[in-house]
C-alpha positions in Angstrom: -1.6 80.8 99.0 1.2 81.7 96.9 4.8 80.0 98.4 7.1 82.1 99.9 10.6 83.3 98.5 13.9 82.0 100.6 15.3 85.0 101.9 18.5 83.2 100.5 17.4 82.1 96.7 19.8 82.0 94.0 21.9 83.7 93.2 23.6 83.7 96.7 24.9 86.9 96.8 23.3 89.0 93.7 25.4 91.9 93.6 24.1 93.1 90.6 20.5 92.1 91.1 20.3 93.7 95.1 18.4 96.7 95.9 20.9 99.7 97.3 21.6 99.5 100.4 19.0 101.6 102.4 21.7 102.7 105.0 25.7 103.1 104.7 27.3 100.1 105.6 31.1 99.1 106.3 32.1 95.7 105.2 35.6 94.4 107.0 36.7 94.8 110.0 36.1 98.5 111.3 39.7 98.6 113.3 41.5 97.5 110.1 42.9 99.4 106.9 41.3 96.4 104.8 37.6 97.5 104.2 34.6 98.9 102.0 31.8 101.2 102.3 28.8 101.3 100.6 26.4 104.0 100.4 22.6 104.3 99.5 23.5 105.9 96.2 25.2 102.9 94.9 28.6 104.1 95.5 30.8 101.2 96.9 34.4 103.1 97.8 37.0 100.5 97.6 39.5 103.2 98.3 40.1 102.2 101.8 40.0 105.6 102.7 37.0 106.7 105.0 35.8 104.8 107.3 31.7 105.6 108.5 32.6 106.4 111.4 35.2 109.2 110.2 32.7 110.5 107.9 30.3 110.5 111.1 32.7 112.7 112.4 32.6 114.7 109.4 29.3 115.3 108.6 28.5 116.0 112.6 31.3 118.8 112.4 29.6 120.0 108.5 26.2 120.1 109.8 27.4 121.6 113.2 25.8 118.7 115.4 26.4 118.0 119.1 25.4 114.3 119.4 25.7 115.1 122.8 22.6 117.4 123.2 20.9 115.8 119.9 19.5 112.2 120.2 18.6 112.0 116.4 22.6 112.8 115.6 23.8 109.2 116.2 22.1 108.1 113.2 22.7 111.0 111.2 24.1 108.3 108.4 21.0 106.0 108.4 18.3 108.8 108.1 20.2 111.7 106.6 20.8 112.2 103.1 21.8 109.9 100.2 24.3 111.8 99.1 26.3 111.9 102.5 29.5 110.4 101.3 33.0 111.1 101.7 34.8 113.7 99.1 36.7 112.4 96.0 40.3 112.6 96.9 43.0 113.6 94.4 44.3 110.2 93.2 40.7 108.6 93.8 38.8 107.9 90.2 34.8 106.8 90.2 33.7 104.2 87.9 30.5 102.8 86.9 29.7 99.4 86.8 26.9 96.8 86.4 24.4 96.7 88.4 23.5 100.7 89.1 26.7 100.9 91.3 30.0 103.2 91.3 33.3 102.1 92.4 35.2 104.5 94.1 39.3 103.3 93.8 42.6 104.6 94.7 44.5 104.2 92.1 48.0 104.0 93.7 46.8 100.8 95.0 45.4 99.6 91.5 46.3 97.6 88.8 45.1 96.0 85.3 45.6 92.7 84.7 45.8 91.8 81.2 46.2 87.9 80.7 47.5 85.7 78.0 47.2 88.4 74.7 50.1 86.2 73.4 51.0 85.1 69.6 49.8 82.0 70.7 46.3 81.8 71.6 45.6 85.2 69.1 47.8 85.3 65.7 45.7 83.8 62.7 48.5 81.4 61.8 48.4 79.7 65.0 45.0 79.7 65.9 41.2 81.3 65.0 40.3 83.7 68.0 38.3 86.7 66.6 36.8 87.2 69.9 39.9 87.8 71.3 41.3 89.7 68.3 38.5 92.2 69.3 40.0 92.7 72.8 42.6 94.4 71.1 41.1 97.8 70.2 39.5 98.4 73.8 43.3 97.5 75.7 44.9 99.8 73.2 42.6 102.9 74.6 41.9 101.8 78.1 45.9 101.3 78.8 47.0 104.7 78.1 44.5 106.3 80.0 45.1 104.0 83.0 48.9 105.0 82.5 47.9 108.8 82.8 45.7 107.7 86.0 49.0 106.2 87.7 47.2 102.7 87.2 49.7 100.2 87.0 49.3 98.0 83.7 50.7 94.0 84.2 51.0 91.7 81.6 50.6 88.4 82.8 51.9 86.0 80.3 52.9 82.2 79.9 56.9 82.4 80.3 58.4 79.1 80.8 61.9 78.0 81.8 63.6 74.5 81.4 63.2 74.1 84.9 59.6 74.8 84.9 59.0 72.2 82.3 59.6 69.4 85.2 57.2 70.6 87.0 53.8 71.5 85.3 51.5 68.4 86.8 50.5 66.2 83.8 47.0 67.3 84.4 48.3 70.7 82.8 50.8 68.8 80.3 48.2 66.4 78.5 45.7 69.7 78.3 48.4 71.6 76.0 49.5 68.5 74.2 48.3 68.7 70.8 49.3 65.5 69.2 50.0 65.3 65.7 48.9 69.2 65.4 50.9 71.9 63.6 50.4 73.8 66.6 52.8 71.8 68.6 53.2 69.0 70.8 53.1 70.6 74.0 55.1 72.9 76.6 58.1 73.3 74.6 57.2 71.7 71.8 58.7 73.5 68.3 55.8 75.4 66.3 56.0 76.0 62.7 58.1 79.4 61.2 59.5 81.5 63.6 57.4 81.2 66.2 59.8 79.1 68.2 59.4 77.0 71.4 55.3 77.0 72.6 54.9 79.2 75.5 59.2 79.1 76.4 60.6 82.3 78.0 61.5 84.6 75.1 59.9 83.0 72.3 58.0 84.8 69.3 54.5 83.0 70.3 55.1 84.4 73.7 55.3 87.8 72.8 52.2 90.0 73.2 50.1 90.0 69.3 50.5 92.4 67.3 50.0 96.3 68.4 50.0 95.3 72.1 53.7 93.8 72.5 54.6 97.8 71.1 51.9 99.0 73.5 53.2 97.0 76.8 57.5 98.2 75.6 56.6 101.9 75.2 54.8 101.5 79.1 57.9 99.2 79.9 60.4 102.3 79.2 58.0 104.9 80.9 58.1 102.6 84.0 54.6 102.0 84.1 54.0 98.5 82.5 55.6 95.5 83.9 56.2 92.2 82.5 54.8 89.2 84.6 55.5 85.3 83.8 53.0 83.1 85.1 53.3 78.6 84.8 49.9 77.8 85.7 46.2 78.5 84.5 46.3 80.8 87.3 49.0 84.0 88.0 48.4 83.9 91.5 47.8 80.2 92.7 50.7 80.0 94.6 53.8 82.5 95.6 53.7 83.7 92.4 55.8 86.9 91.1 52.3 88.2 90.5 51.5 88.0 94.0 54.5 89.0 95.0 54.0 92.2 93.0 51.1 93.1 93.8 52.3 92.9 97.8 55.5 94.8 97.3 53.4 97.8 95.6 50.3 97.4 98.1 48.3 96.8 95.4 44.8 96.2 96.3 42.0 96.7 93.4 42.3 94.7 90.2 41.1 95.0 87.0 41.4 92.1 84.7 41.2 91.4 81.3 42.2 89.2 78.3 41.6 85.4 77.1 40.6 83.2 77.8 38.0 84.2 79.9 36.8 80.9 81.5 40.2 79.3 82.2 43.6 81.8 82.5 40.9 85.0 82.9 38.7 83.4 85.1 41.7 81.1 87.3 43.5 84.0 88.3 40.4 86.0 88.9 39.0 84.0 91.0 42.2 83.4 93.4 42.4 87.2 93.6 39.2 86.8 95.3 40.0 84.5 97.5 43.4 86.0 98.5 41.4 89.5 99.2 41.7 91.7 96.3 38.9 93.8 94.6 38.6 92.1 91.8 37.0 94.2 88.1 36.2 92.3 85.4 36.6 94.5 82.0 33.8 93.0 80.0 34.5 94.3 76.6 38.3 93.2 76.7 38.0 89.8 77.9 37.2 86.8 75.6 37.1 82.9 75.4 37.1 80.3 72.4 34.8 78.4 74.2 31.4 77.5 73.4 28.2 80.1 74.1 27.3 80.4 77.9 30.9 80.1 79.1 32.0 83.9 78.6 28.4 85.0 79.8 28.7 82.7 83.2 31.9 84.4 83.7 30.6 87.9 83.2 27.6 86.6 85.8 30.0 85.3 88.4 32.3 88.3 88.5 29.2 90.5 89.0 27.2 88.6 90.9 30.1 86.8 93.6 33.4 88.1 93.1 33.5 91.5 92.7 32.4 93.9 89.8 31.8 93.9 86.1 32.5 97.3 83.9 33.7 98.2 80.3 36.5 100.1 78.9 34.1 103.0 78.3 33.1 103.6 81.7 36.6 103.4 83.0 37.8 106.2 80.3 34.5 107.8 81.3 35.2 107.8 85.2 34.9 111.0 87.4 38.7 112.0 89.1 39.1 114.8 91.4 39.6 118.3 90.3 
């Protein structure tokens, strides 16, 4: 007699590996703005903006039911169609990710969030990232047409004050101290040329490499691109001006991007997810220097436990109102 399967094996939650749902079902709390719905044709709407019950509503009034006088109406939902879901809204955009599931987002409460594509961790004199050097190409398509969508782009970068320099815990220090290296001595430290002071407010390795720092300053003067220092692994591990951001503009569903994947990527990622935001991992413009099996347990994780994996395809492929 052959063992039986834990109804909870790995992986715990599977969200790429899970059958669809057989039924629509509402995850959050029902009485609150802050929810999801999933339907049995793999569309998860993130959008906030129909709750099952409205759609109930909806499809009772479309199909001209009286749940009064009909038993069978009050689960209209579980046994009717699969393609009983709410209409795309105008400002709404439908994205395909991994797994056989769509994402259904508003985008005036999204944003990209495109870590680290600095001088330092990407231009060839300072270090040897071709991996992330091939994020480039997919940020400089996926950007403008997020900009067209109303998306808002952030560029979360390592920006450092004087003051700041006090406090970064040594755990932080001794990981950036390069003793003896060309590429600096640390937080502050003097790199070769004109690259100025490692990862200082203002400084040429700070800036964005190559095509992208032009990319970001031509969404700057539109008003659509915003500039966001960050003094940890992590933009959003504390009050952070990303956080602050992204509650002053009600800012809701994330997509992230940029290196390195397992560390800044993956650090601010991840306490998105535990803060409450819809987190999107953009597969082809995220990267890491570390070894095999590090980006690929990312990709997993964000798939699989904290949200969604897609590409920069599918997003300029999505479906928008019309």
């Amino acid at each position: 007699m052959s063992e039986s399967v834990p109804i909870h094996d790995t992986p715990i939650l599977g969200m790429t590996s899970r059958p669809l749902v057989p039924q629509p079902v509402e995850y959050g709390d029902p009485k609150s703005n802050n929810f999801w719905v999933e339907y049995p044709n793999g569309l998860v709407d993130l959008s906030r903006s129909t709750h099952l019950k409205e759609l109930k509503d909806s499809a009772e009034k479309q199909l001209d039911i009286d749940p009064s006088k009909d038993p069978g109406a009050q689960n209209i939902l579980d046994a009717g169609s699969k393609t009983i879901t709410p209409t795309l809204l105008p400002g709404q955009l439908e994205i395909s990710v991994n797994g056989g599931r769509t994402v259904r987002l508003d985008t005036e409460k999204t944003a990209v969030v495109i870590i680290d594509m600095q001088n330092f961790f990407l231009h060839k004199d300072l270090r040897n990232h071709p991996k992330g050097l091939a994020c480039v190409d997919p940020l400089m398509r996926v950007v403008p047409f997020l900009r067209e969508k109303d998306v808002k782009i952030l560029w979360v970068n390592w920006g450092l004050t004087t003051a700041e320099l006090s406090t970064i815990p040594p755990s932080l220090v001794r990981g950036f101290a390069k003793h003896g290296s060309p590429r600096g001595g640390g937080f502050g430290s003097e790199l070769p040329g004109d690259f100025g002071k490692l990862l200082m407010r203002g400084e040429k390795n700070s800036e964005l490499y190559g095509p992208l720092q032009g990319l970001y300053e031509d969404g700057r003067d539109k008003g659509t691109d915003f500039w966001i220092h960050k003094n940890r692994i992590s933009g959003l591990w504390d009050q952070t001006l990303l956080d602050n951001f992204l509650k002053e503009n009600g800012l809701m569903t994330l997509f992230f991007a940029g290196v390195n994947a397992d560390q800044c990527v993956l650090g601010t990622l991840i306490d998105a997810y535990f803060k409450g935001y819809d987190c999107i991992l953009i597969e082809d413009a995220t990267a890491t220097t570390s070894p095999d099996g590090a980006l690929e347990s990312v990709i997993y994780n964000a798939g699989n436990s904290y949200g969604f994996v897609t590409s920069t395809e599918n997003v300029i492929g999505s479906k928008a109102w019309n």
